[in-house]
C-alpha positions as CSV (number, residue, x, y, z in Angstrom):
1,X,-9.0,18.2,12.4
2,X,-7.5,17.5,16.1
3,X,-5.0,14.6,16.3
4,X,-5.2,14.0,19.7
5,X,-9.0,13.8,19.0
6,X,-8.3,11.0,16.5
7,X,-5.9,9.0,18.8
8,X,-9.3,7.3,20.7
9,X,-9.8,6.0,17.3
10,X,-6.4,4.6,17.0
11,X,-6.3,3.3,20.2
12,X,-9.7,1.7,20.1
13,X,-9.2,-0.2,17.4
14,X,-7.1,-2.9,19.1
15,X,-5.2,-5.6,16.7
16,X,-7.6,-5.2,13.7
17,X,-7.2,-1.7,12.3
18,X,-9.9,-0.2,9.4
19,X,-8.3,1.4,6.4
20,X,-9.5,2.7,3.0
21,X,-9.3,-0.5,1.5
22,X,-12.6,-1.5,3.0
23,X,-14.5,0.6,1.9
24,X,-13.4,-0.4,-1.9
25,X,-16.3,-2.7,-2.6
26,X,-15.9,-3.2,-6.4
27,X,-12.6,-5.2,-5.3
28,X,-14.1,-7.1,-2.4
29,X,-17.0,-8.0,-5.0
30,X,-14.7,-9.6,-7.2
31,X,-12.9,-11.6,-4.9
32,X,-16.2,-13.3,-3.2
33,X,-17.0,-13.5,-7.0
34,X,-14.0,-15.1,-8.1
35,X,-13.5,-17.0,-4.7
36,X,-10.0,-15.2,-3.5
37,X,-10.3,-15.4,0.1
38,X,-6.6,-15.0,0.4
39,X,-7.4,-11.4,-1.2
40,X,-10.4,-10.9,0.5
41,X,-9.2,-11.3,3.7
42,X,-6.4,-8.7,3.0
43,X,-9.0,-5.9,2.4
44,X,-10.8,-7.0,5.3
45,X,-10.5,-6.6,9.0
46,X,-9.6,-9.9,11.2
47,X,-7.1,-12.8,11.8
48,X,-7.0,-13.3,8.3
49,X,-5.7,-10.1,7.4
50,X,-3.8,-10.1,10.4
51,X,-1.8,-12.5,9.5
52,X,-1.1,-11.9,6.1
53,X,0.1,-8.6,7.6
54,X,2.8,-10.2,9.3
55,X,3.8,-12.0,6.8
56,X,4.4,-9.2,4.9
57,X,5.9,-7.3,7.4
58,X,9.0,-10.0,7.8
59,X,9.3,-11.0,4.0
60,X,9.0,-7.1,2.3
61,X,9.2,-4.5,5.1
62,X,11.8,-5.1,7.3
63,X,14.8,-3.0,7.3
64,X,16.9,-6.4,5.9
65,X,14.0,-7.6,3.1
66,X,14.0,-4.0,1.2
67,X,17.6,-3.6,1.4
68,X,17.7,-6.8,-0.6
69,X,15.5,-5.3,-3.6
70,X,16.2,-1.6,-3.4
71,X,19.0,-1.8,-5.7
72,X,16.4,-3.7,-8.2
73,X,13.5,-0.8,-7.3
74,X,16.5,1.9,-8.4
75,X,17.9,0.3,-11.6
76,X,14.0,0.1,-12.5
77,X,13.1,3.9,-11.2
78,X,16.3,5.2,-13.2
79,X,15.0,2.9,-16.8
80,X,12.0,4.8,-16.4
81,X,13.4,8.0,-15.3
82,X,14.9,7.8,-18.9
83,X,12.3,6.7,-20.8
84,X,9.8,10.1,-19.5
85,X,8.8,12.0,-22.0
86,X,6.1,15.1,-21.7
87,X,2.3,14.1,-21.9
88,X,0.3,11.0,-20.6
89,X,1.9,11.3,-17.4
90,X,-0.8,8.9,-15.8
91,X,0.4,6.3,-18.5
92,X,4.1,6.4,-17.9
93,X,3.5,6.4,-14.2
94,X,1.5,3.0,-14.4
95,X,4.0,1.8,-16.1
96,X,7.0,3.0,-13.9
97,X,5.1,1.9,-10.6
98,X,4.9,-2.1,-12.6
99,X,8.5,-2.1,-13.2
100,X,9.4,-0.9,-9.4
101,X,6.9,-3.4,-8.2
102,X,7.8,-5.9,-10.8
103,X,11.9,-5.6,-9.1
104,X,10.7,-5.9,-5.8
105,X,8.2,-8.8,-6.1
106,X,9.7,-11.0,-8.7
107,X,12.9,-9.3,-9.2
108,X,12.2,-8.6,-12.8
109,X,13.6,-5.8,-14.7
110,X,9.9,-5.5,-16.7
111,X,11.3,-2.3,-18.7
112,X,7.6,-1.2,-19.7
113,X,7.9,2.4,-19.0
114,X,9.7,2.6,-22.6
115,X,7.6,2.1,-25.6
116,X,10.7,0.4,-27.6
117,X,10.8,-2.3,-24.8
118,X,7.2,-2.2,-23.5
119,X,5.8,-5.8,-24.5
120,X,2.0,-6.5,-25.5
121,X,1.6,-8.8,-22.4
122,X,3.3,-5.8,-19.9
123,X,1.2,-3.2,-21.9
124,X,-2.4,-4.8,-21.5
125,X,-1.3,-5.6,-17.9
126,X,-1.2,-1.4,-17.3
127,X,-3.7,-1.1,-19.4
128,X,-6.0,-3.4,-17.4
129,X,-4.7,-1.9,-13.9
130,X,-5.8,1.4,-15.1
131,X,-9.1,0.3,-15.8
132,X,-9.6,-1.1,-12.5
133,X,-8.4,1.9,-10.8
134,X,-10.7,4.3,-12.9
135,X,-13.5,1.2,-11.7
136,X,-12.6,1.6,-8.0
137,X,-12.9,5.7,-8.0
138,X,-16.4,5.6,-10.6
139,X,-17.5,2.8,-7.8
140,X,-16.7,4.5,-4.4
141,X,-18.7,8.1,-5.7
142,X,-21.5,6.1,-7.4
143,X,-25.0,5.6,-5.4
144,X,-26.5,4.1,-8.6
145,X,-23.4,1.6,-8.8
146,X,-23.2,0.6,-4.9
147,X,-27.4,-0.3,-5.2
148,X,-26.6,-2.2,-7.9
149,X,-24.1,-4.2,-5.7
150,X,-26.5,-4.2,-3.1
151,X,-28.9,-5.9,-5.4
152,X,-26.0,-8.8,-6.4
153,X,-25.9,-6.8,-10.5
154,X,-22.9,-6.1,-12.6
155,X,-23.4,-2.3,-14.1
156,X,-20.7,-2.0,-17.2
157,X,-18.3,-0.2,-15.1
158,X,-17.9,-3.3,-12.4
159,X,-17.7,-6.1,-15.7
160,X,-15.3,-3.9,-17.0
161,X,-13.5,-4.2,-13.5
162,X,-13.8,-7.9,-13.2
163,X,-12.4,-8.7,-17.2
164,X,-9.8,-6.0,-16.4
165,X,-8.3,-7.7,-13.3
166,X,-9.1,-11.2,-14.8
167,X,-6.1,-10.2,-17.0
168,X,-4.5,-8.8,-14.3
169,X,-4.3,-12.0,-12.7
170,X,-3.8,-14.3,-15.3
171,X,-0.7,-11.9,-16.0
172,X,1.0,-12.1,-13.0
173,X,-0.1,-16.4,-12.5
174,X,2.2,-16.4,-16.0
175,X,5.1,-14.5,-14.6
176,X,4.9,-16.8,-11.1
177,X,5.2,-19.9,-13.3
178,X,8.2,-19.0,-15.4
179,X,10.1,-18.0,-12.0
180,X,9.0,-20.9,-10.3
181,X,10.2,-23.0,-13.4
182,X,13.4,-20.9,-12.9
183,X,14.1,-21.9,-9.3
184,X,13.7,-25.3,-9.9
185,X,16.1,-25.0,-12.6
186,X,18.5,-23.4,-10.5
187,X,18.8,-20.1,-12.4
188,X,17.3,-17.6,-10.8
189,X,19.4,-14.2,-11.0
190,X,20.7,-12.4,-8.2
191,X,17.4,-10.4,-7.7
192,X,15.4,-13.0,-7.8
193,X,17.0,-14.5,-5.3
194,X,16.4,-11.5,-3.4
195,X,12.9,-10.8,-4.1
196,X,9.9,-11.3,-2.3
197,X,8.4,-14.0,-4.3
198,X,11.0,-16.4,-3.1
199,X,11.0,-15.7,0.2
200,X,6.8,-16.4,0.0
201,X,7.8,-19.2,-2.1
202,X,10.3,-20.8,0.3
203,X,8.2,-19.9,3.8
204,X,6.1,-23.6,5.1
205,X,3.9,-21.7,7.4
206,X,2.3,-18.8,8.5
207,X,4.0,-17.8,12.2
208,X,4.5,-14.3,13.9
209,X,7.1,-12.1,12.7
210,X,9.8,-12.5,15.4
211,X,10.5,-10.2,18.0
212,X,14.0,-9.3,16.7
213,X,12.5,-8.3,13.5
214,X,9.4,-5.9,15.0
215,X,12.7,-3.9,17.3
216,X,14.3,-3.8,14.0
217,X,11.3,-2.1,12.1
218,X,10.2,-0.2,15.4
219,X,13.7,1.4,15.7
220,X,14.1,2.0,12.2
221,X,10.9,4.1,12.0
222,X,12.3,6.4,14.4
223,X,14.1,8.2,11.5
224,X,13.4,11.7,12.4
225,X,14.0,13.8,9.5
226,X,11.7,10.8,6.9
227,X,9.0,11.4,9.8
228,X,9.7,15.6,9.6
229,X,9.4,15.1,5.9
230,X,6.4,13.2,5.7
231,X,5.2,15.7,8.2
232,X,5.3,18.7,5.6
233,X,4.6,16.2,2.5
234,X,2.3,13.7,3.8
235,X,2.1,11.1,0.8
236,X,-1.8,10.5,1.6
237,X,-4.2,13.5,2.2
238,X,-5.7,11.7,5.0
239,X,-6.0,8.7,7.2
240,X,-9.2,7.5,6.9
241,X,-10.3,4.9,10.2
242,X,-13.7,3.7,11.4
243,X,-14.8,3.9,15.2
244,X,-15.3,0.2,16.9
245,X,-17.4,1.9,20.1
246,X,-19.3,4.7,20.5
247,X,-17.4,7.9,21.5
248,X,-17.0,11.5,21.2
249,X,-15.0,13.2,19.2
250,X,-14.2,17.2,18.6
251,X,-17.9,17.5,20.9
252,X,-19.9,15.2,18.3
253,X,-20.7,11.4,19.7
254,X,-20.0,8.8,17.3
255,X,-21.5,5.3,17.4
256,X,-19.6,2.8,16.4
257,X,-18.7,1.7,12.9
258,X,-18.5,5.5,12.0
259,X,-16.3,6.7,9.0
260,X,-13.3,9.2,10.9
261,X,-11.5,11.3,8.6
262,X,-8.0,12.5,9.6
263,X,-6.9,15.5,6.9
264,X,-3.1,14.6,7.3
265,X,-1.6,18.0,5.7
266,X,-3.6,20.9,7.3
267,X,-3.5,19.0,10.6
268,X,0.4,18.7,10.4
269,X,1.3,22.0,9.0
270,X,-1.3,23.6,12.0
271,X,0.2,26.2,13.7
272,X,-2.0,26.1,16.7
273,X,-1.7,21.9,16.6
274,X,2.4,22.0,15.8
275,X,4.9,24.6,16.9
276,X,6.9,26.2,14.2
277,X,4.8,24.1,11.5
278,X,6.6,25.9,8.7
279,X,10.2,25.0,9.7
280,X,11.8,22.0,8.6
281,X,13.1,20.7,12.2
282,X,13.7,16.7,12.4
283,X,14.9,17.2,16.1
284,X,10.8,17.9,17.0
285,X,10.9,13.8,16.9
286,X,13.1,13.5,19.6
287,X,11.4,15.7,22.7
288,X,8.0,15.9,23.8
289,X,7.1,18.8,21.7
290,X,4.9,15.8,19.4
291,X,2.6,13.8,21.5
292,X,0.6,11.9,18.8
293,X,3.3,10.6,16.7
294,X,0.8,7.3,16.1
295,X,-1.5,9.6,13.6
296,X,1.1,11.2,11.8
297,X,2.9,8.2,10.6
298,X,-0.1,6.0,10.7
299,X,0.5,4.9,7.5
300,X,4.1,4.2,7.4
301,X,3.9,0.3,9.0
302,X,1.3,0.2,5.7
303,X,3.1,1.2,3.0
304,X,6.0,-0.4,1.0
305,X,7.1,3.0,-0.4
306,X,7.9,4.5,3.2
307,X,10.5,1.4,3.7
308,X,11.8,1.9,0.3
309,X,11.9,5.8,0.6
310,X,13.6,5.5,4.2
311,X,16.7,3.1,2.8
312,X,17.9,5.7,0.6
313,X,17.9,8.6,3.0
């Protein structure tokens, strides 16, 4: 509950940061199991994910790459906007989130948040990303399922996991192939052109992300009122980290590898942690009044929909 507590977390974990996505073993299972280490190596912690990281960061979050597919992401959030109807709200959504992805990955209008133009192949592919979701939250509260990992066994819920994201896969392979075919035809549309697949596509090596583009991303993140917005509204209802040495936090000494929990909104909206908590007032960003800026918008250099969020504000 005390940011500046949680900063020795931050600050010890060097260039290899923890996040929630390790401690989602039903997906790390599957990858060893299906030998991804591409994927396995993004849910991890080292160079390996470290890299990939920067890749990402110079092909899909700089300020340049999302201004490229933002218009896609918008003609796809407005197609769904239409298509929402009252009930299965967790269904549309699925839905929605593929076609905003499906803009800014492949820059492809996928139009499956509408029943009338929702295609077998683009349904099953929800249908399967649900399943793995619903897998990854049984999994993570499961004692029974995580001994059964322990113990190398599949339980229903994990096969169901695996056959789920098999499609999921297969899916997407499919919908690399045609645009690949399309690029060497020469007909790739505008937003493909601007997407990220090409840009992954047309890259020869892994190297840093350039200097000019970290300033770019650095300086862009110092939007005031997106950080005194997510301040109020965090996104996530936590930041979840793991210690690398033993320390001592809020009088309690941790050894190291121990699970820290940040709760993002109580902590932000403290009165006794932030001065006038209650009022909306972006300037707070620009004095000394916030000293541990690194917590509150941890997970902004994480997430693609901070980026996209930011470019329309």
């Amino acid at each position: 509950h005390d940011p500046y507590e949680f900063v020795k977390v931050v600050r010890g974990e060097g260039k290899y940061p923890s996040g929630a996505v390790e401690i989602q073993w039903v997906n790390k299972d599957y990858y060893d199991r299906r030998g991804m280490k591409a994927s396995a190596d993004f849910v991890g912690r080292g160079e390996g994910w470290r890299q990939q990281r920067q890749l990402l960061a110079r092909d899909l979050m700089t300020p340049t790459a999302y201004k490229s597919y933002s218009n896609a992401i918008a003609r796809a959030a407005r197609f769904a906007s239409a298509a929402a109807k009252s009930g299965q709200q967790h269904t549309f959504l699925s839905r929605a989130s593929f076609d905003m992805f499906g803009a800014a990955f492949f820059g492809e209008q996928l139009m499956s948040a509408n029943e009338e133009t929702l295609t077998p192949e683009n349904k099953k592919f929800c249908e399967s990303a649900e399943v793995v979701l619903e897998a990854i939250m049984t999994t993570g509260g499961s004692p029974q399922e995580y001994i059964a990992h322990l113990e190398g066994k599949l339980t229903p819920t994990t096969e169901a996991h695996n056959e789920a994201y098999d499609y999921c896969n297969e899916h997407a392979t499919r919908i690399i192939h045609a645009f690949i075919d399309k690029k060497n035809a020469g007909t790739l549309t505008e937003d493909q052109k601007s997407s990220y697949l090409l840009a992954a596509l047309n890259r020869q090596e892994l190297t840093d992300t350039n200097v000019d583009s970290l300033v770019e991303v650095l300086n862009f993140l110092l939007h005031t009122v997106q950080r005194e917005v997510h301040r109020q509204r965090p996104a996530l209802a936590g930041v979840a980290k793991q210690t690398t040495q033993p320390m001592t936090l809020c009088g309690y000494e941790m050894q190291a590898d121990a699970a820290v929990w940040l709760d993002s909104f109580s902590t932000q909206n403290d009165t006794d942690i932030m001065r006038d908590a209650h009022v909306f007032r972006p300037e707070r960003w620009n004095t000394e009044e916030v000293g541990w800026v690194v917590v509150v918008t941890l997970s902004a250099p994480l997430c693609i929909s901070a980026y996209v969020s930011l470019s329309f504000s």
